[in-house]
C-alpha positions as CSV (number, residue, x, y, z in Angstrom):
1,X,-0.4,7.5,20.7
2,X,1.8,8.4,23.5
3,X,3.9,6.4,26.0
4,X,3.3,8.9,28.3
5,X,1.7,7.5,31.4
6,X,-0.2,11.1,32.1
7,X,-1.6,10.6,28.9
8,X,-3.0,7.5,29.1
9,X,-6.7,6.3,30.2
10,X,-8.4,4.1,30.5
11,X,-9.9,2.2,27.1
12,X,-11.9,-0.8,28.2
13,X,-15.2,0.1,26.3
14,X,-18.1,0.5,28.4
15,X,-21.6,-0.5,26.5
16,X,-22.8,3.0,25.4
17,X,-26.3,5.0,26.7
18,X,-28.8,4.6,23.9
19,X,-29.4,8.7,23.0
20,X,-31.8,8.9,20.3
21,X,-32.6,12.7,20.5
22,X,-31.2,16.3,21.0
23,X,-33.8,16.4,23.9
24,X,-32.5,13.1,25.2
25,X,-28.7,14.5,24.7
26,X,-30.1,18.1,26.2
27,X,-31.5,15.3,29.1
28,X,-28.2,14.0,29.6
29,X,-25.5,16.4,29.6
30,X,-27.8,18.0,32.7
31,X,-27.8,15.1,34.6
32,X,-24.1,14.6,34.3
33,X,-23.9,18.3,35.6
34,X,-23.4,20.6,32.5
35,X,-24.9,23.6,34.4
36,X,-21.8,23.6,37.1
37,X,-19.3,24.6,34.1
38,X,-19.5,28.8,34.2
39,X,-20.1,30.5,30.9
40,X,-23.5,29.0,30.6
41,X,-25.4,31.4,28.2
42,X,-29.4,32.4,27.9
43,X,-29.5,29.8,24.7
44,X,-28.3,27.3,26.9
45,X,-30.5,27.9,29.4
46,X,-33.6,27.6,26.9
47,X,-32.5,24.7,25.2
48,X,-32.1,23.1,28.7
49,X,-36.2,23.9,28.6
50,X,-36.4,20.7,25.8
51,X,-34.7,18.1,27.8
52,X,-36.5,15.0,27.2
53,X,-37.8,12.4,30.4
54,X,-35.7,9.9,28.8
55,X,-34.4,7.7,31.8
56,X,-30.8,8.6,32.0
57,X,-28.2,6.3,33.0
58,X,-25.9,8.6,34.5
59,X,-23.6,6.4,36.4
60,X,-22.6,4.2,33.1
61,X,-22.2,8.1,30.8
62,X,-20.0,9.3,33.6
63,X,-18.2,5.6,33.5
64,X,-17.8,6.2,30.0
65,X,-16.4,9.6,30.2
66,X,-14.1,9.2,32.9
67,X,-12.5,5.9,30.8
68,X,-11.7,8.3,28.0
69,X,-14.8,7.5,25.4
70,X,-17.1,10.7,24.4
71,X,-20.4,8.7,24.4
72,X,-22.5,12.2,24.3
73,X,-20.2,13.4,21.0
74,X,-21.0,10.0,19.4
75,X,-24.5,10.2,19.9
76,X,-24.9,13.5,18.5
77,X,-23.0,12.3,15.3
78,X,-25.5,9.9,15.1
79,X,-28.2,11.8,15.7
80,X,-27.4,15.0,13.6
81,X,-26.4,13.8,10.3
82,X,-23.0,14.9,9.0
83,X,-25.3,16.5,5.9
84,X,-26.8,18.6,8.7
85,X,-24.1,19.3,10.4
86,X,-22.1,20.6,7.3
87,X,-23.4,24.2,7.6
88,X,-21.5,24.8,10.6
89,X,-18.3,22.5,9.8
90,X,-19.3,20.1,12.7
91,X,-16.9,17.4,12.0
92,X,-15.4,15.6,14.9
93,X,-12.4,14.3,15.3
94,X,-11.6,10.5,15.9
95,X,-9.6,10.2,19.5
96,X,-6.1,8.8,17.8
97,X,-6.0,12.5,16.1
98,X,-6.3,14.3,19.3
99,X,-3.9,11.8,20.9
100,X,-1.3,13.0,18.7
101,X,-1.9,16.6,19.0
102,X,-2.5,16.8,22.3
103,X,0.4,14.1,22.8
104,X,2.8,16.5,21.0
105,X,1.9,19.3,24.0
106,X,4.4,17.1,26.5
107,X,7.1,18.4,24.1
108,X,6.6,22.4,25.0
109,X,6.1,24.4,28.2
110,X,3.5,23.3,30.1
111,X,0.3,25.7,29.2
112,X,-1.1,27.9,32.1
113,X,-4.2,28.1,29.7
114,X,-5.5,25.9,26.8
115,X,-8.2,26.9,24.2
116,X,-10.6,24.6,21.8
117,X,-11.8,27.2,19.1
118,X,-15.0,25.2,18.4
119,X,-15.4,22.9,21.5
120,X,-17.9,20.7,20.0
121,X,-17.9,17.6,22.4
122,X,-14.9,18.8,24.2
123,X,-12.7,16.0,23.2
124,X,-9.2,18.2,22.8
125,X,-10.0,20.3,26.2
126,X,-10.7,16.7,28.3
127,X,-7.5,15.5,26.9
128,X,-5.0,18.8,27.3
129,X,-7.2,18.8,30.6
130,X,-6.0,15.5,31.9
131,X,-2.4,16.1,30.7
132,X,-1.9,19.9,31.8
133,X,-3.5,19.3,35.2
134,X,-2.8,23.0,36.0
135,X,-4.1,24.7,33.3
136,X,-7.4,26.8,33.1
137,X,-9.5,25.0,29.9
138,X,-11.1,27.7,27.9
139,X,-13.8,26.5,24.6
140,X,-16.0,28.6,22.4
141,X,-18.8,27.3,20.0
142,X,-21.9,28.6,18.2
143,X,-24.2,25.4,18.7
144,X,-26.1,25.8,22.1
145,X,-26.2,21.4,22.1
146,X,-22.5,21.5,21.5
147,X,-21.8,23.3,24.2
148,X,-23.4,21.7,26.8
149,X,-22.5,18.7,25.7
150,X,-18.7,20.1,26.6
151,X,-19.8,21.5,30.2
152,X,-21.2,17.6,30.9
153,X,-18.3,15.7,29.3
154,X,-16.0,18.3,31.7
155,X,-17.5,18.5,35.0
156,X,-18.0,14.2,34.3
157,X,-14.5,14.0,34.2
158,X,-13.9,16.5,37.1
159,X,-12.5,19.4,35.1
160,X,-15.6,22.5,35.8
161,X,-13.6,23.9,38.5
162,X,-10.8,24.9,35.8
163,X,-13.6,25.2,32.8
164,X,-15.1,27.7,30.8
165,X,-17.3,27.4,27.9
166,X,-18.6,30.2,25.9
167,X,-21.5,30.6,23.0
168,X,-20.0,32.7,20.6
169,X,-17.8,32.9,17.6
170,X,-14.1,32.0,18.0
171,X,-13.0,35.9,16.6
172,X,-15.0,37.6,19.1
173,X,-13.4,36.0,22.2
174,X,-12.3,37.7,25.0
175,X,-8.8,36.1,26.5
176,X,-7.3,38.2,29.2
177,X,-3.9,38.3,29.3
178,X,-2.0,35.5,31.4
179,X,0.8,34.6,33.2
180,X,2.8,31.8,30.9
181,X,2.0,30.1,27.9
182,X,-1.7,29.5,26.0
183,X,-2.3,26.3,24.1
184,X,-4.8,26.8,21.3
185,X,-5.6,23.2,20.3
186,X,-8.3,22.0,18.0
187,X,-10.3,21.2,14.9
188,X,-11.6,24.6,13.7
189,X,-15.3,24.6,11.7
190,X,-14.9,23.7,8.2
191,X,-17.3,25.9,6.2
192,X,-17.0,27.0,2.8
193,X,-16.7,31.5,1.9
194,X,-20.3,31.0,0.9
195,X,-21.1,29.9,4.6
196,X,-19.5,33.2,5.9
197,X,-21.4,36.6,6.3
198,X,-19.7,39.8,4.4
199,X,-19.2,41.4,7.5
200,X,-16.6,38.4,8.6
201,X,-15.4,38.5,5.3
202,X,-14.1,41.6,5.4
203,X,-12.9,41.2,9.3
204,X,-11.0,38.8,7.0
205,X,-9.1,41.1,4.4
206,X,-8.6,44.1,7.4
207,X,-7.6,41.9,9.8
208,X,-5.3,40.6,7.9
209,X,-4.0,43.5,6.2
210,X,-3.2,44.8,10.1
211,X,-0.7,42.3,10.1
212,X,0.4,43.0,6.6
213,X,-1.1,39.9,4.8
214,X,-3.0,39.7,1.9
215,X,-6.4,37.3,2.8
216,X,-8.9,36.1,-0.5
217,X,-12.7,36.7,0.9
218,X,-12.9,33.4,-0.7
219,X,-11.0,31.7,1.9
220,X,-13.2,29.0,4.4
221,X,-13.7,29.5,8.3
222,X,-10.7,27.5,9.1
223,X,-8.6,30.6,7.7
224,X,-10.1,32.5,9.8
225,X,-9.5,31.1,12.5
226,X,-5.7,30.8,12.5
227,X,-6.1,34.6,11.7
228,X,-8.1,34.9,14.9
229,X,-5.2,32.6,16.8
230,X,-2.7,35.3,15.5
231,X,-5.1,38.1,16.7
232,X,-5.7,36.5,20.3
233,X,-2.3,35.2,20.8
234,X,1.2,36.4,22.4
235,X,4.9,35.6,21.7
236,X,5.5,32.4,23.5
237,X,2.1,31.0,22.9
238,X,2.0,27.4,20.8
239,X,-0.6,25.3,19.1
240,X,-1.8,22.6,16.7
241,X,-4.9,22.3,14.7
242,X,-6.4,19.7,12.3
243,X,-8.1,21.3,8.9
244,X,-8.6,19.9,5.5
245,X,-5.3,20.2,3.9
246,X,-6.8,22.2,0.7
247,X,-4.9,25.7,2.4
248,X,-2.0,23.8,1.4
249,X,-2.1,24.4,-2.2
250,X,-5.3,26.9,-3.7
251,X,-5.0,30.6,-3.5
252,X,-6.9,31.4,0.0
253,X,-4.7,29.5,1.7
254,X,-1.8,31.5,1.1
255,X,-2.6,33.4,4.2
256,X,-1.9,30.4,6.5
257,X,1.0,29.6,4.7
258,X,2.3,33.1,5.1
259,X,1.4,33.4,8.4
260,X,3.5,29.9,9.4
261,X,6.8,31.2,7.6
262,X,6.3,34.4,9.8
263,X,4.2,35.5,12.9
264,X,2.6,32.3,13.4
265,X,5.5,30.5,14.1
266,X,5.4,27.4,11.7
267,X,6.8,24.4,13.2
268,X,5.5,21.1,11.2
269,X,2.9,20.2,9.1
270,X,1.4,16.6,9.6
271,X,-0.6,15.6,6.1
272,X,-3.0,12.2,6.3
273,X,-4.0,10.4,3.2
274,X,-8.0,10.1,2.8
275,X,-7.5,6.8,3.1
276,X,-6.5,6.7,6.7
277,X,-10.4,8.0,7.2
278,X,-9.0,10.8,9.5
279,X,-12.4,11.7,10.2
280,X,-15.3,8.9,9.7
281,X,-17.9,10.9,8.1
282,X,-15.8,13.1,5.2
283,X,-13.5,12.0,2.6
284,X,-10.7,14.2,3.2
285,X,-7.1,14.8,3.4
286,X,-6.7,15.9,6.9
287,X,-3.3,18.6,7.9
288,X,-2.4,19.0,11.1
289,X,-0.6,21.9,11.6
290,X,2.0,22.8,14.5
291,X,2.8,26.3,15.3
292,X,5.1,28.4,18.2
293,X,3.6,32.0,18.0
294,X,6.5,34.4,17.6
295,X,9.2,31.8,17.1
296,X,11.5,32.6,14.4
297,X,11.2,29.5,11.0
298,X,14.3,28.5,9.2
299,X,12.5,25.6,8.4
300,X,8.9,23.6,8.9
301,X,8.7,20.0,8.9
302,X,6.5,18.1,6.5
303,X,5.2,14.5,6.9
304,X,3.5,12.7,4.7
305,X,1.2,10.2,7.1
306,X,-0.7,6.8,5.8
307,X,-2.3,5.7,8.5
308,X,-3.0,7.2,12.0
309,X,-0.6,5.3,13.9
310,X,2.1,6.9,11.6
311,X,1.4,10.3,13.2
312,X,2.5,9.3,16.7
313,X,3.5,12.8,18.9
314,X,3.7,14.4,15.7
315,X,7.7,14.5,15.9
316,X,7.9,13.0,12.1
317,X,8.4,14.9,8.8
318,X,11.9,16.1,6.9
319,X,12.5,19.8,6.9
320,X,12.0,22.3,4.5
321,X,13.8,25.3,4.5
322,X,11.6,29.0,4.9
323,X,12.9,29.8,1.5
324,X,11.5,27.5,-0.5
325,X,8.1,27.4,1.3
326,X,8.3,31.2,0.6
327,X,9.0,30.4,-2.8
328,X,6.6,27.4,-3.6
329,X,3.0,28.5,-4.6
330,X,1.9,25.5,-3.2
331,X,3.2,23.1,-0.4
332,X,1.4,20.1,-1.1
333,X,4.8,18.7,-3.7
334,X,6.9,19.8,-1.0
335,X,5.7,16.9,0.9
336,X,7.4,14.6,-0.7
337,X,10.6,13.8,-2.5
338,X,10.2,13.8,-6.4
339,X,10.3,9.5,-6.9
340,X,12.9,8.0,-9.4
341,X,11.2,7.6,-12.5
342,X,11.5,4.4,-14.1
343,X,13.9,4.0,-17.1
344,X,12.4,5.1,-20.6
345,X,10.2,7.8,-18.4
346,X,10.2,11.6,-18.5
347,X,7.3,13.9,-16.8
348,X,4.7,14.8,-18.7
349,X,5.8,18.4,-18.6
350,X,8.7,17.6,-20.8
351,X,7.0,16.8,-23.3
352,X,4.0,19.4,-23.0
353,X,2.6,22.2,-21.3
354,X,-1.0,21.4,-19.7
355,X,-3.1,24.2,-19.9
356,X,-6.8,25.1,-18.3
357,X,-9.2,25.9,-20.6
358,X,-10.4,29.5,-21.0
359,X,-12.8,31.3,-18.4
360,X,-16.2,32.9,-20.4
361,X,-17.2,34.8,-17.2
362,X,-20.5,34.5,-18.3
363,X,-21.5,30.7,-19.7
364,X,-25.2,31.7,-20.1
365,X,-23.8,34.6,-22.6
366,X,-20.9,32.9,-23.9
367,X,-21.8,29.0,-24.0
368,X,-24.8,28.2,-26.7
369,X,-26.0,25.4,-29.0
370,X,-25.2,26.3,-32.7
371,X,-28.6,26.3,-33.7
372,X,-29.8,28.6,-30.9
373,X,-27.9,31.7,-31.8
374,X,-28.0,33.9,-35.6
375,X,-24.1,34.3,-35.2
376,X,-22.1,33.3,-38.0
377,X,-19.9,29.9,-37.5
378,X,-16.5,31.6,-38.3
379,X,-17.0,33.1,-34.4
380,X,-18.8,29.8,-33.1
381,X,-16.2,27.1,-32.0
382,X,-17.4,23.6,-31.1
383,X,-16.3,23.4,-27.0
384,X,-15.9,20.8,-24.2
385,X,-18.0,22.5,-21.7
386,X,-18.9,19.6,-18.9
387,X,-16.2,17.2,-17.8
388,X,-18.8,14.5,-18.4
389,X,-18.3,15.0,-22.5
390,X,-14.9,14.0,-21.6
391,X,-16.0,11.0,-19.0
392,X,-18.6,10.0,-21.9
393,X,-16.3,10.2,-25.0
394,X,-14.3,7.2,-24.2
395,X,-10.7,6.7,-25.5
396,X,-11.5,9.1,-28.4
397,X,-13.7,12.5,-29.5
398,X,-14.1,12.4,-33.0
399,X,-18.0,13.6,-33.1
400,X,-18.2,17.5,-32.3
401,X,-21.5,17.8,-33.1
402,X,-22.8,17.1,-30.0
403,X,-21.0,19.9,-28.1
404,X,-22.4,23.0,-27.3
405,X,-20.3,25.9,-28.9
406,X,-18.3,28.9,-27.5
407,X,-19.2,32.0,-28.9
408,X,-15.4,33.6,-29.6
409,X,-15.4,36.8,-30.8
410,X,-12.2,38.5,-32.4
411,X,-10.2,40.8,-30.6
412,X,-10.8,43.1,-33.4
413,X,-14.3,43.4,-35.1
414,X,-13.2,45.0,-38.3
415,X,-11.9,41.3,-39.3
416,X,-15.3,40.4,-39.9
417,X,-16.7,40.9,-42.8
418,X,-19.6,43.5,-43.5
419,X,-22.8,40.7,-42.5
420,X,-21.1,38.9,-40.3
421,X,-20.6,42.4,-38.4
422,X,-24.1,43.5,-38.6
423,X,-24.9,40.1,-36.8
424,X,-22.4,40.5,-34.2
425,X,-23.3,44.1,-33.3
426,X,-27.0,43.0,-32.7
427,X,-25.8,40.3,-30.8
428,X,-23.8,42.6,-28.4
429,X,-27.0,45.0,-27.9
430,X,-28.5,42.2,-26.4
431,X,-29.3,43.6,-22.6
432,X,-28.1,39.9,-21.2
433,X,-24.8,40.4,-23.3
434,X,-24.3,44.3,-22.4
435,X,-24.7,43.2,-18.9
436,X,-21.7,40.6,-19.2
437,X,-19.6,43.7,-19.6
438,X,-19.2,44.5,-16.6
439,X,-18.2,41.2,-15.3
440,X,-14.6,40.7,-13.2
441,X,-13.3,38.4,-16.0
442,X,-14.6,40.7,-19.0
443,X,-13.2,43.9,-17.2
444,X,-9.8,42.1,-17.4
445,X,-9.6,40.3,-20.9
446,X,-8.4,42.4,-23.9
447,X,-11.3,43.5,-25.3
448,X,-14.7,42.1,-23.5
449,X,-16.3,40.9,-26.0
450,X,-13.7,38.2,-26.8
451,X,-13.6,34.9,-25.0
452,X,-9.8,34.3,-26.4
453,X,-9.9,30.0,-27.0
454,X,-7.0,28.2,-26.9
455,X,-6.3,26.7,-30.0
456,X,-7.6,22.4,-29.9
457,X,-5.5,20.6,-27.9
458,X,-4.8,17.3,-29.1
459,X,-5.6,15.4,-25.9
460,X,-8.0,16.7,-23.1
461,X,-8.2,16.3,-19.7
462,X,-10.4,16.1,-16.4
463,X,-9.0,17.2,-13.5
464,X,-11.7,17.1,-10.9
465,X,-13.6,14.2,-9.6
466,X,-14.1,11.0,-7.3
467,X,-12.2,9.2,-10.1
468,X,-9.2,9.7,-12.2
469,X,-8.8,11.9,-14.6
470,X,-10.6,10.8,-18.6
471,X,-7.6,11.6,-21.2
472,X,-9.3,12.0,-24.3
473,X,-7.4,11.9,-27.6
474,X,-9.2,15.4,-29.1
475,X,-9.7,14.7,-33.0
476,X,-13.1,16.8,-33.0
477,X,-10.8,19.5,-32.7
478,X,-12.7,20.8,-30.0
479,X,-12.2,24.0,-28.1
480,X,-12.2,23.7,-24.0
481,X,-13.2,26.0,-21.0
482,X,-12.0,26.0,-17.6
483,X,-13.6,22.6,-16.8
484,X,-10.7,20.5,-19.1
485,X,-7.1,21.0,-19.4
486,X,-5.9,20.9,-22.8
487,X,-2.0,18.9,-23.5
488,X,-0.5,21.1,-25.9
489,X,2.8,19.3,-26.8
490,X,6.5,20.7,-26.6
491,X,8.1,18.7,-28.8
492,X,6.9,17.6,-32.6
493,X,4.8,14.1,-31.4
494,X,2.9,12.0,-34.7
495,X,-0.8,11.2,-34.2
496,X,0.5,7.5,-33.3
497,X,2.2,8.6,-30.2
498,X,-0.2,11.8,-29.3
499,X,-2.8,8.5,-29.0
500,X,0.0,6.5,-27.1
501,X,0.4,8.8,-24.4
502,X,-3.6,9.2,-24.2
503,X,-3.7,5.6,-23.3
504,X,-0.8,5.5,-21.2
505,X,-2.1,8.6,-19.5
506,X,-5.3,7.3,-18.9
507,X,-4.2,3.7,-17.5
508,X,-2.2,5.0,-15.1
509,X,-2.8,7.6,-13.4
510,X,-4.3,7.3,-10.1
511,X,-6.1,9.5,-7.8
512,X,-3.1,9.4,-5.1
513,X,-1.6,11.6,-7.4
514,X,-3.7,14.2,-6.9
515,X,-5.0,16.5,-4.3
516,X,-8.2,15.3,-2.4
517,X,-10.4,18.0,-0.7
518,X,-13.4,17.8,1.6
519,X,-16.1,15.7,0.1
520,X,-14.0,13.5,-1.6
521,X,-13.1,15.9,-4.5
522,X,-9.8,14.7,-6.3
523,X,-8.0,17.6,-8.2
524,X,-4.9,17.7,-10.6
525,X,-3.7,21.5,-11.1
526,X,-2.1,22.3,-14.4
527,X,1.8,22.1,-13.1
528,X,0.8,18.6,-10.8
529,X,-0.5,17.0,-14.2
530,X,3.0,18.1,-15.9
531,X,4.4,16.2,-13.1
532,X,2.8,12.8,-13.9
533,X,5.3,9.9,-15.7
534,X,5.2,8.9,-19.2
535,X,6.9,7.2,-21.6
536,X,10.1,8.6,-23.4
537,X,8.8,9.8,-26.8
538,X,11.1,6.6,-28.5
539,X,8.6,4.1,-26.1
540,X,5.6,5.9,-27.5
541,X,6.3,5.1,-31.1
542,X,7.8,2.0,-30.4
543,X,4.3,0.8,-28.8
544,X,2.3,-1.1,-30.2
């Protein structure tokens, strides 16, 4: 990705070592040496215990290494499927990614010091290794096979005398203080909050509150782990890591985004389209993210990339200004510059709000068939409760009687009449409904007892799936919860042109116009749907 000739190896491809086992990878990285790279912990050690008697090519796995090919990492890929390796966010990155990232490094002061939060392989400290020939190569990891597949890869390509690799988890690192600048470079551990211990969780919010940030304990380990680069760096370090780009835009993230307009030194944000395949075994839109600790932002610069090869040394992107990142509540729009719209077309927004349907808090209190329950139907509304109603439904929902119902108390019980009281106080001594009370959602709605639907919105949404979203022209008069958005229009619209802009709606839109998380997940937030081009309201009654 660089024309650097320090940066450059060799890439004739030399025939890979058939590895068909951790024991036969435990096997291998000893024979290429993994024991003569310090740091080697008592798991280690034991695990060294399994090595298979596979016969062990070494001279054609050092061949490899030395010509810039990680035949150890690509074994383990294949041996540990990507399902297996989820729980600890082993996904590793393809060598044109770490090209650019480590490519962009020629660009600052040379690093006395670099550091690979999760190591893995050791793909990013092999390539800041053979760049930075001076610099002492530091990488942490929690999986004993990892890491010793790191000590083989770097004493195979001569690096152990300037290598260290610890077992142990990136926050609890020790980095003495050095002389010059640190590079922290790498593809932190994507794992989910539910992954991640309470304890770490709340090293989360206190950590962060040190720094005076506010941190979601909902946030993944890749959160945490700028947090931790914040906590082990110093003024004048830099670095660049590749994440899923979710942080971008959802709620947890806002810690990395207010860390980069401050402390963290934002510097530009690199954003590749799933379809590049930025890493081969997740569907995900990949960031990489450049940052100079300490460095004052007036501006970070955000590129858009297709492909790989658009990334280059990561020099790309437009600027935008600290102000409005400060501002926006989410970054992904900022990417790009609003297109033209074609003439005859407005966004969706001017013509309608788009609204999430209702959280219950509870769906096992609040979400019921209508023949399952002795309420009275003035307080049971027929709901869209699973996106697949929506999927299913077609063009049109004109049957509610399929749908479950919503139970939707008043605000106010006294507007029920005498009976229909009666039934709703036994209802609410029911131990499984008394226990809803004290749920985060019914603590903070006006009285907790009452749902509070939306009225029916004439067309209903998706907004989460491996496919575009279903518009669904709503003449059930269905309710929704939070797993539709409801299109309420703006301006008066007849039925004619309510079911024009349903169809137009549900031709066009793509997934490229939403977000795309880890896993493949496409979402459209309420304000990106308002975003979306339609027709004028004089096209949609003029169509046939």
């Amino acid at each position: 990705m660089t024309t650097t000739s320090e940066m450059s190896v060799p890439h004739d491809i030399i025939q890979p070592v058939a590895l068909t086992s951790i024991s036969d990878l435990v096997a291998a990285a000893l024979a290429l040496g993994a024991e003569n790279v310090s740091g080697i912990s008592a798991a280690e050690k034991e695990l060294a215990n399994t090595a298979s008697n596979a016969r062990i090519e070494t001279k054609r796995l050092r061949d490899a290494i030395r010509a810039g090919q990680d035949p150890l990492g690509d074994a383990f890929c294949l041996i540990r499927s990507a399902e297996d390796r989820r729980p600890q966010g082993q996904t590793y990155t393809p060598p044109p990614i770490v090209e650019s990232m480590v490519g962009w490094t020629l660009g600052q002061k040379a690093p006395v010091r670099v550091v690979d939060p999760g190591v893995g392989s050791g793909r990013y400290l092999l390539a800041a290794g053979r760049l930075h020939k001076k610099a002492d190569l530091i990488g942490a990891d929690l999986d004993p096979v990892a890491a010793l597949m790191a000590r083989a890869n770097l004493h195979a390509a001569g690096l152990s005398e300037r290598a260290h690799v610890e077992l142990l988890d990136y926050r609890s690192l020790d980095l003495p203080p050095v002389e010059g600048p640190t590079l922290y470079v790498g593809n932190p551990p994507y794992v989910r909050h539910h992954g991640i211990t309470p304890a770490w969780k709340q090293w989360l919010t206190a950590t962060a509150a040190l720094h005076g940030y506010k941190a979601s304990q909902l946030a993944g380990l890749h959160v945490h782990f700028f947090l931790a680069t914040l906590e082990h760096a110093v003024r004048g370090d830099y670095g660049t890591f590749v994440t899923s780009s979710e942080w971008l835009d959802v709620n947890y993230g806002s810690l990395v985004r207010q860390m980069l307009v401050d402390e963290l030194g934002g510097h530009s944000i690199h954003v590749v389209a799933p379809e590049a395949m930025p890493f081969t075994d997740a569907t995900t839109t990949a960031a990489i993210t450049c940052f100079k600790v300490g460095e004052p932002v007036r501006s970070i610069k955000l590129q858009s990339a297709k492909s790989l090869t658009d990334l280059g040394t990561l020099t790309g992107g437009r600027k935008v200004a600290r102000e409005r990142l400060i501002e926006a509540p989410r970054w992904t729009p900022l990417l790009r510059a609003a297109p033209k719209l074609p003439e005859g077309y407005v966004e969706l927004g001017e013509l309608a709000r788009v609204h999430r349907g209702t959280v219950t808090g509870a769906n096992n209190v609040w979400v019921t068939h209508r023949g399952a329950t002795k309420l009275p139907d003035t307080v049971l509304r027929s709901s869209v409760t699973k996106a697949k109603e929506l999927f299913a439904a077609g063009a049109t929902l004109e049957d509610p009687s399929p749908l479950r119902v919503v139970i939707d108390l008043p605000v106010d019980l006294d507007e029920l009449d005498a009976a229909d009281r009666r039934a709703v106080n036994a209802f609410l001594r029911q131990p499984t409904v008394k226990a809803a009370k004290d749920g985060y959602v019914a603590n903070n709605r006006r009285a907790w007892w009452s749902v509070g639907l939306r009225h029916a919105a004439p067309i209903l949404a998706t907004y989460m799936a491996r496919r575009p979203p279903a518009f669904v022209r709503n003449l059930a008069d269905a309710r929704h919860i939070n797993i539709a958005h409801g299109i309420y229009p703006r301006v008066a619209l007849t039925d004619d042109a309510l079911t024009q802009l349903a169809e137009h709606l549900r031709v066009s839109v793509t997934l490229g116009q939403g977000r795309t998380y880890a896993g493949g997940l496409t979402k459209f937030e309420p304000r990106e749907m308002e975003r979306l081009p339609v027709p004028h309201p004089d096209l949609l009654t003029k169509a046939p």
